[in-house]
N, C-alpha and C positions, 0 to 999 in steps of 0.2 A: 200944237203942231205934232202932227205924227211923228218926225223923225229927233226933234230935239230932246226927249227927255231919252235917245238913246246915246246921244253926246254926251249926255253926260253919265250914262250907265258904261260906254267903255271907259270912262276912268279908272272902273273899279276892274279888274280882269278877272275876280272871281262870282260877278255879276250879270247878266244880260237882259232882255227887254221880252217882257211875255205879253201877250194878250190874253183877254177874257172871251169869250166867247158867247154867246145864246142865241138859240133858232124858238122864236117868238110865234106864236100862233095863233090871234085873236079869235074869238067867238065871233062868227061872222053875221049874226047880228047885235053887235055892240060893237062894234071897228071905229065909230069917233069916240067913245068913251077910253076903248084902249090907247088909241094915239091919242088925245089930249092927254089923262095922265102919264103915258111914256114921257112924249114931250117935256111938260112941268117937272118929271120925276130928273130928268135926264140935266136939265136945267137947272136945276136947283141941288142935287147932287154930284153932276158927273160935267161939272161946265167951265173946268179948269185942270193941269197938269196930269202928271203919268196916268188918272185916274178916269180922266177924260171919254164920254162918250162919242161913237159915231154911230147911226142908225142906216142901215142899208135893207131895200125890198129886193129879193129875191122874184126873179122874173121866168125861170124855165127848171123842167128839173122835177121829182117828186118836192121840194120844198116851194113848188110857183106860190106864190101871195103870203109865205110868211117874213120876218120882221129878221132881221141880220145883227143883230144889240153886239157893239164891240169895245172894248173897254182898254185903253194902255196906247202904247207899250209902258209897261213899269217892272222894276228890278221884283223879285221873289219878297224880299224885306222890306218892301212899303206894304205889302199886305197888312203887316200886322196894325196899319194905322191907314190902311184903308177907308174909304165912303161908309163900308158898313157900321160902322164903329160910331159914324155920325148919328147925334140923337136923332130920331124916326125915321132914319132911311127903311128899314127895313120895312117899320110900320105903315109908310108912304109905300113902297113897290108892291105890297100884298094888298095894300085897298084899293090903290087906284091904276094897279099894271096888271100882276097876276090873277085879280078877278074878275080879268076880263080875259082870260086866254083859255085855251081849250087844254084839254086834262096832259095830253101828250104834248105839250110845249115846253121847253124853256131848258130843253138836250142841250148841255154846259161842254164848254171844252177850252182848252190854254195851249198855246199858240207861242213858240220860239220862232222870236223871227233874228233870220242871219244875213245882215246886213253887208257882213263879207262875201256873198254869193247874190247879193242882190244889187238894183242898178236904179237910184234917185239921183242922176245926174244934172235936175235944173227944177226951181221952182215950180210948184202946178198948184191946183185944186181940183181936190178929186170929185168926179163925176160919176164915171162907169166904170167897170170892174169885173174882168171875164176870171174866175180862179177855178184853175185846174188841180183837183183832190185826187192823190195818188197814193194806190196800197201798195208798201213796200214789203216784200216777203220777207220771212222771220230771217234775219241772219244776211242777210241781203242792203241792210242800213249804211256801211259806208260807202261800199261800191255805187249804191244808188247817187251819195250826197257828190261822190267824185264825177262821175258823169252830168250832177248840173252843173258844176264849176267849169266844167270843156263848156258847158252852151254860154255859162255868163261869159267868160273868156271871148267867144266870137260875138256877142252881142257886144261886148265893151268896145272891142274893135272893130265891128262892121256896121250896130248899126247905135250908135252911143247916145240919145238921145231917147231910146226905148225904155219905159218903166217900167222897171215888176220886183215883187218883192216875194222874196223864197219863206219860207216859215216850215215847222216842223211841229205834229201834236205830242205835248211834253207827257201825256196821257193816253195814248193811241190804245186802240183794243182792234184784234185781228176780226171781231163782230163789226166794228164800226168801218175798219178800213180808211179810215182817213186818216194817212201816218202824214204828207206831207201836201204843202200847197202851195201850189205857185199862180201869182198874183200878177193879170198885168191890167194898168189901168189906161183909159181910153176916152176921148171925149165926144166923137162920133160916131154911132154903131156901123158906118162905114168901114171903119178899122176891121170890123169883121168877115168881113168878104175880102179882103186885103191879103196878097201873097208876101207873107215876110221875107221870102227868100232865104229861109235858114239850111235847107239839105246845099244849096250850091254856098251858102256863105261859109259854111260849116268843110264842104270840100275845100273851098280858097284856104283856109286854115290848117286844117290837117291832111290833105291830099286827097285825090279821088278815089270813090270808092267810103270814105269814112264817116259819111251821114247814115249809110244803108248799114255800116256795122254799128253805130250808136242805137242804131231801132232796135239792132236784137241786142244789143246787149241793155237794151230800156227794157223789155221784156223778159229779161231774164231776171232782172232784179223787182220788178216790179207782178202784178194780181190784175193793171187792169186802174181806171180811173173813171171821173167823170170831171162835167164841167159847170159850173153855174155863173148866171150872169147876174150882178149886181148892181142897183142905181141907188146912187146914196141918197137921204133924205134930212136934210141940211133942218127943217123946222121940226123933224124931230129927236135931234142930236142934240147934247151936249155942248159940242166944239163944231170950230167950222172945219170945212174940207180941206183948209192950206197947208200946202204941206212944203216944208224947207228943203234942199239939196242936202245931200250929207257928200261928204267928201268923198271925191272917188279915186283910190290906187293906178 
């Protein structure tokens, strides 16, 4: 389950829940050879708890047709008794994943997800998945995290059954530009074309007038974003897509 093994990471308060990251790029003539071993590898390594894999394709975007490998959430201190640690894990990902990807594949990145600024308010399985990557200017990081807490705020109360989940790169590089990401998941691509109504629900909240000041002050803390859409790939995961409620304030 996605959000269980963070239940039990806030018990600890000097802990939190990270993910693993890789943007996968098969050799595109060998694409069954790389999904069957993903698959098997994902399976047979990553097919239970914090260590658990999810597999998502990348659909638009300069990364359209590579592999989305997600790993967690799990506390900093299971690393050290991590999957890798497992006899042949390694030796299994390098013969039967890695030699079949292209030489620029397998860009790693770790993922703080904050489940206090984000909204799993009812059982799902995940499907689709629009996530929005945003550069946060140097010096500019907490203002930024306080303005999503204004949007989860009106989302909790206007529209409280929306899902998304906020994360932060524990790694970021001002080349890479991918300091934060916000996650909302979707089981129709009709959802996309859909007006959520957030500048007038966001007025109802803090008065008129104060969606048009959240833009510029989104812009002043922020370089600029993009957005990628994601469809998860349930036969070549790990774990399934279910994902539990976590409690909401």
């Amino acid at each position: 389950m996605l959000l269980l093994p963070l239940l039990a990471i806030s018990q600890n308060s000097t802990e939190y829940g990270v993910f693993e990251t890789a943007n996968l790029i098969p050799n595109p003539t060998q694409i069954n050879q790389f999904e069957k071993g993903l698959a098997e590898h994902n399976k047979k390594y990553h097919g239970e708890g914090p260590h658990g894999v999810r597999v998502y394709w990348i659909t638009n975007g300069p990364n359209t047709g590579s592999y989305h490998w997600s790993m967690g959430p799990f506390p900093w201190s299971s690393m050290d008794n991590g999957p890798a640690q497992k006899e042949g894990h390694d030796a299994d990902w390098n013969k039967n994943v890695a030699a079949y990807t292209t030489a620029d594949s397998g860009a790693q990145s770790y993922w703080r997800s904050h489940t206090e600024l984000s909204r799993f308010p009812k059982d799902f399985t995940i499907k689709n998945m629009s996530v929005d990557y945003w550069d946060i200017k140097r010096g500019k990081y907490e203002d930024a995290m306080k303005l999503v807490e204004k949007v989860n705020k009106v989302y909790a109360a206007k529209s409280p059954d929306e899902i998304w989940g906020i994360y932060t790169n524990e790694f970021g590089s001002t080349k890479e530009g991918r300091d934060l990401a916000v996650i909302s998941f979707f089981d129709k691509s009709a959802w996309l074309g859909q007006d959520n109504s957030i500048a007038k629900k966001y007025d109802e909240m803090n008065g008129a007038g104060s969606w048009a000041q959240f833009i510029k002050d989104w812009i002043d803390v922020t370089n600029g974003g993009e957005t990628e859409i994601w469809v998860f790939a349930p036969e070549l995961s790990g774990i399934s897509g279910d994902v539990k409620a976590i409690p909401q304030e």
